[in-house]
C-alpha positions as CSV (number, residue, x, y, z in Angstrom):
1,X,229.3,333.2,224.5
2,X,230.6,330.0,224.3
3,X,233.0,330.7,227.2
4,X,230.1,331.7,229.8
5,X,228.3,328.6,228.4
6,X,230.8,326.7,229.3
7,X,231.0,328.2,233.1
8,X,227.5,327.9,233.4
9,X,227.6,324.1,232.8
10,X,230.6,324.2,234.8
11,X,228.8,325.9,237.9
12,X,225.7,323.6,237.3
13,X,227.8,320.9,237.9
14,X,229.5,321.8,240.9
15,X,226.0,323.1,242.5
16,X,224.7,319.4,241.5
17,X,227.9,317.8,242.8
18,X,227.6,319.7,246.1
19,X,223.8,318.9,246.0
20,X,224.7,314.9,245.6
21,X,227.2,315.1,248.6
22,X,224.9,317.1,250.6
23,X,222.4,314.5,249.9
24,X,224.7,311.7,250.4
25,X,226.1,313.2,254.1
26,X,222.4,313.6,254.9
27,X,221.6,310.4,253.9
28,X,224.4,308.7,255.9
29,X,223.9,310.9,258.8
30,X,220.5,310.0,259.2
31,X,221.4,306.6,258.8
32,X,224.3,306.6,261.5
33,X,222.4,308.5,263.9
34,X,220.1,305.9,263.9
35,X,222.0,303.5,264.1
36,X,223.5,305.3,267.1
37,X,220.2,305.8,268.5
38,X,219.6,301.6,268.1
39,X,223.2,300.8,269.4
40,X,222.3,303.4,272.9
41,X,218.8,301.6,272.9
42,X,220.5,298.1,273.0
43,X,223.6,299.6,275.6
44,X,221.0,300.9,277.6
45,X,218.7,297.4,277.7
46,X,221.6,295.5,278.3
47,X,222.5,298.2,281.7
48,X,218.8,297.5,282.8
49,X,219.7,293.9,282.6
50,X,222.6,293.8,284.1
51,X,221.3,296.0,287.2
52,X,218.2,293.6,287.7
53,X,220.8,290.6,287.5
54,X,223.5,292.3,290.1
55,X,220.4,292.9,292.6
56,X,219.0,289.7,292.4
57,X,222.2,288.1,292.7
58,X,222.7,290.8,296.0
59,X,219.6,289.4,297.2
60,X,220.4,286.1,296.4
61,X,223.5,286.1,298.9
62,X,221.9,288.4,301.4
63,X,219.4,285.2,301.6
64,X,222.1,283.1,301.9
65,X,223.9,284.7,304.5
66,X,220.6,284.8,306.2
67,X,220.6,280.9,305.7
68,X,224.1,280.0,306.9
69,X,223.5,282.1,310.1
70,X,220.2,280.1,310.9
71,X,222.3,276.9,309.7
72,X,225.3,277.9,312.1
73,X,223.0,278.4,315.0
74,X,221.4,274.9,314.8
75,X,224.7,273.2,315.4
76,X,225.8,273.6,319.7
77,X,228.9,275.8,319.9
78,X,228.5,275.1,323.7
79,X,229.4,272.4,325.4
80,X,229.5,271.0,328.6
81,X,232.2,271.2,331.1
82,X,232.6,268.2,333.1
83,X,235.6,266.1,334.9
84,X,234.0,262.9,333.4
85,X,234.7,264.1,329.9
86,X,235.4,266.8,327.3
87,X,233.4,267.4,323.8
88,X,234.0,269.8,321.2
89,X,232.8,269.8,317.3
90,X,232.9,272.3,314.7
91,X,231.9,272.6,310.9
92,X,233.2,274.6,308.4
93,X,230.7,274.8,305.3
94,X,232.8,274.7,302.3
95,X,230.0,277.4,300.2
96,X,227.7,279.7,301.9
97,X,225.5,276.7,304.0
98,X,226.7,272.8,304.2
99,X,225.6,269.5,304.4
100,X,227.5,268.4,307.0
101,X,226.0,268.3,310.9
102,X,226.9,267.6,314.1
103,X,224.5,267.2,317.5
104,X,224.6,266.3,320.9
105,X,222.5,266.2,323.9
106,X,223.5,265.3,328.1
107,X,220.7,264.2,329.6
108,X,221.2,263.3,333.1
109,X,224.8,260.7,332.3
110,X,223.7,259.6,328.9
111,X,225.8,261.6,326.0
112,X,223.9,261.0,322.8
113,X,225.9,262.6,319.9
114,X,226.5,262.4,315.9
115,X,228.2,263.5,313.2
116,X,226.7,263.2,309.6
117,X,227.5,264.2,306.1
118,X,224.9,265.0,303.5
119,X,224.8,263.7,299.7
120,X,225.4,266.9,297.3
121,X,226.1,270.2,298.4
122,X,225.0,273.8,298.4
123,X,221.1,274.5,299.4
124,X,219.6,271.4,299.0
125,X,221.8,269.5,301.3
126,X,221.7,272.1,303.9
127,X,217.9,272.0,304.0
128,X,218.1,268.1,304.3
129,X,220.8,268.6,307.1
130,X,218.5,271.0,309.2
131,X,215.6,268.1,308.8
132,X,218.1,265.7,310.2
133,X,219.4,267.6,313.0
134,X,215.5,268.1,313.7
135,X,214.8,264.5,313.8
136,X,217.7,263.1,315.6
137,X,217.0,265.6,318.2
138,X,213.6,264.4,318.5
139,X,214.4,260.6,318.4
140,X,216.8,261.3,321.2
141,X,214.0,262.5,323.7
142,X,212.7,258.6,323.5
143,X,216.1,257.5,325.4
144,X,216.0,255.1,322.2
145,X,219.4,253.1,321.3
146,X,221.7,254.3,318.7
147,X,220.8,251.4,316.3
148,X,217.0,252.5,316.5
149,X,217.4,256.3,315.6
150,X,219.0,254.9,312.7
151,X,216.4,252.5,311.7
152,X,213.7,255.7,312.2
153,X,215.8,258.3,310.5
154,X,216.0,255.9,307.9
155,X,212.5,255.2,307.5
156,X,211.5,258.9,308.0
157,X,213.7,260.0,305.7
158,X,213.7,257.5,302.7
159,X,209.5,257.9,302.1
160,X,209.1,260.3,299.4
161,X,212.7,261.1,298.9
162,X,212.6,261.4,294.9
163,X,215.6,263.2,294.8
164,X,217.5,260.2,296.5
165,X,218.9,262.3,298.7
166,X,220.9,260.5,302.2
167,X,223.5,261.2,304.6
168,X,225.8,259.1,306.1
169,X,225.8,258.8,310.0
170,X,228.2,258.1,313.3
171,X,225.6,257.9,316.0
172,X,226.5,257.1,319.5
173,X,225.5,257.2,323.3
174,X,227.7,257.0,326.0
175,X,226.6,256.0,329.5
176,X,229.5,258.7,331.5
177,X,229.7,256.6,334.5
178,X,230.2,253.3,333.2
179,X,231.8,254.2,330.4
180,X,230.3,251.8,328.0
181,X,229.4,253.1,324.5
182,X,227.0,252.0,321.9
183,X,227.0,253.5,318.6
184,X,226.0,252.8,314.9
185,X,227.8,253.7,312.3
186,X,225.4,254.2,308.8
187,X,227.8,254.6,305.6
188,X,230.5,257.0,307.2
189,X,234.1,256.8,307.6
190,X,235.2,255.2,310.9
191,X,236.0,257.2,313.2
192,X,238.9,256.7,315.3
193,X,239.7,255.9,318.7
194,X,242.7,256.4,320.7
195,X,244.3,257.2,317.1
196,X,243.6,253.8,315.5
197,X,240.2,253.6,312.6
198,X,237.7,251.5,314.6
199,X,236.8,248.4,312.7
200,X,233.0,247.8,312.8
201,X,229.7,246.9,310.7
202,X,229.1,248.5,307.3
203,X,225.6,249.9,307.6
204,X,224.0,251.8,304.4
205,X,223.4,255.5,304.4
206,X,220.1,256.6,306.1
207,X,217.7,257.7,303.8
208,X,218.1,255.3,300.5
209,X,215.7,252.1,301.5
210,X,213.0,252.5,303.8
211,X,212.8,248.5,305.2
212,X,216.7,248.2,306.7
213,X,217.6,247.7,310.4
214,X,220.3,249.2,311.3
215,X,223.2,247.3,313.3
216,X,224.5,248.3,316.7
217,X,227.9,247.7,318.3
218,X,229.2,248.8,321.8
219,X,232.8,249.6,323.2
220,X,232.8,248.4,326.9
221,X,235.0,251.1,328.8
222,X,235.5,254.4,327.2
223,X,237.6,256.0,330.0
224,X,240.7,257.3,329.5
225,X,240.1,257.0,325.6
226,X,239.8,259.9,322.9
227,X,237.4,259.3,320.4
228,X,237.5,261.8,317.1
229,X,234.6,261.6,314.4
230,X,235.1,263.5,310.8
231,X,233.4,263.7,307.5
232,X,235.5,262.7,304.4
233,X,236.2,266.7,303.3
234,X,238.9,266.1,306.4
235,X,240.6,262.7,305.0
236,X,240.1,263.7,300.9
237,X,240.7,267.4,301.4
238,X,243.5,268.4,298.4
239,X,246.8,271.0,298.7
240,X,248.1,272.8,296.0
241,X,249.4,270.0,294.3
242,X,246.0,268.5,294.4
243,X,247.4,265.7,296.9
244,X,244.6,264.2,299.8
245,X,245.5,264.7,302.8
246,X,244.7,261.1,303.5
247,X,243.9,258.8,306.0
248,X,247.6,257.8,307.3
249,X,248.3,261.7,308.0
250,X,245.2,261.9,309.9
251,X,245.8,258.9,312.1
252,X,249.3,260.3,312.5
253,X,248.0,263.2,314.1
254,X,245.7,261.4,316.2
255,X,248.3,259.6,317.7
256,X,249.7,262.8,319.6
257,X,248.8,264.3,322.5
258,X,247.2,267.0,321.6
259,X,245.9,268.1,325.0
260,X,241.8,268.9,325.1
261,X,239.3,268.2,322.8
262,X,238.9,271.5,321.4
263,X,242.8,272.1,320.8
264,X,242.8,268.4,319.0
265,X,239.9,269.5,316.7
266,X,241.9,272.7,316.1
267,X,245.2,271.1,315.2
268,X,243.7,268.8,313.0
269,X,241.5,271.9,311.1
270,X,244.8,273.5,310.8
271,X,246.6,270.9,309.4
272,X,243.7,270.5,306.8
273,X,243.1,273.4,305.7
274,X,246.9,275.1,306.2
275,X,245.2,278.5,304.6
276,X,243.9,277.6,301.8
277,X,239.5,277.2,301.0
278,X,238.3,273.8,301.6
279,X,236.3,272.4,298.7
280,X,234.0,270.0,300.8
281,X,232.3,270.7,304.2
282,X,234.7,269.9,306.8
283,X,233.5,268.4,310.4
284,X,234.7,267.2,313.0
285,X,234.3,266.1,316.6
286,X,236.2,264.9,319.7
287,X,235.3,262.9,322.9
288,X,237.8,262.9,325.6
289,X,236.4,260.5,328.3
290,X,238.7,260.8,331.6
């Protein structure tokens, strides 16, 4: 009797031990399931997220593709093709739009042209660059002097400008038969002529103080010389060993024949660059007056 007590108790136990575990899996399954079911809630937000970020960061440089083509188009990639002289410019944004510009315009023997380089980079610049571009193309209509589109630019552009924006400016205007140039140069780096920095008045940058007049200066006889204009990603444009390219190696350059203007603004692009992505906007453009 005792014996089959004893089994019973025995069984009991088991039956409550397998009970307790049965309970305790059930317990813990529940519990990891879920868990489960909050981790695959949280996988599955954080997916959702990640797609709505990925498309609006595909729509974000769809629009700016959009916005460097309308950018490239404003700059002239024709020029003209004359005996008297030979132009060529080109701009190579160093993101998806730049602040750099470059314009021209022939009318009748007059060559207006400039080369400018807005502050900061990325959107904002390029939307003050297209307002420039607009404005010097408009000031140039009025057959007005270099030294005055500065003074207007700077005017124009320095009321309201509360995010201190300005861009530095080479503007100039060659009469093609005489020869004679007059130009004002508005913060930039000299250009240089006949492969030797041209010394002349330090203007400010246009856009920073809306009472300045703007200086003017003239070169007499531009036959026979080349004239190259740049922005500074050119001159402080860093190799691999995070050394500028500098001003000396640019003038060096300038010092050869290089043949037309367009080969001389290629040679000096691929000297710059040699491969590698530039970090700033690079510009530049070359006059050849025969």
């Amino acid at each position: 009797m005792a014996k089959e007590q004893t089994m019973l108790w025995g069984g009991g136990l088991i039956a409550l031990l397998i009970i307790a575990f049965l309970a305790l899996y059930g317990y813990r399954s529940n519990k990891h399931t879920k868990h489960m079911k909050s981790v695959n809630a949280k996988l599955q937000q954080a997916y959702n997220q990640l797609e709505e970020t990925t498309k609006a960061k595909e729509r974000i440089e769809s629009e700016l593709r959009i916005a460097r083509e309308i950018q490239r188009r404003m700059l002239p990639h024709v020029f003209p093709r004359r005996r008297d002289v030979d132009i060529y410019a080109m701009m190579t944004p160093a993101k998806e739009v730049g602040g750099d510009l470059y314009a021209y315009a022939l009318i009748d023997d007059m060559l207006y042209f400039c080369v400018g380089d807005v502050s900061g980079k990325g959107v904002p610049a390029a939307l003050f660059m297209a307002e420039v571009t607009r404005m010097f193309r408009t000031l140039v209509d009025g057959h007005l002097t270099p030294d005055v589109i500065a003074s207007r630019l700077n005017h124009a552009l320095a009321e309201d400008n509360e995010q201190g924006m300005f861009v530095t400016m080479f503007i100039g205007l060659i009469n093609l038969k005489s020869g004679h140039m007059a130009f004002c140069n508005a913060g930039h780096n000299p250009p240089l002529l006949d492969g030797e920095y041209m010394k002349m008045e330090s203007n400010a940058p246009i856009g920073l103080w809306p009472e300045l007049d703007y200086e003017g200066e003239e070169v007499p006889d531009m036959h026979g010389k080349t004239l190259f204009v740049y922005t500074d990603g050119i001159n402080e444009a860093e190799n691999a060993h995070k050394e500028q390219f500098g001003e000396e190696r640019l003038k060096a350059l300038l010092q050869k024949d290089h043949g037309t203007a367009r080969a001389t603004s290629e040679a000096i692009h691929q000297a710059v660059v040699g491969g590698a992505e530039p970090s700033d906007d690079l510009t530049k453009m070359c006059i050849i007056m025969n």
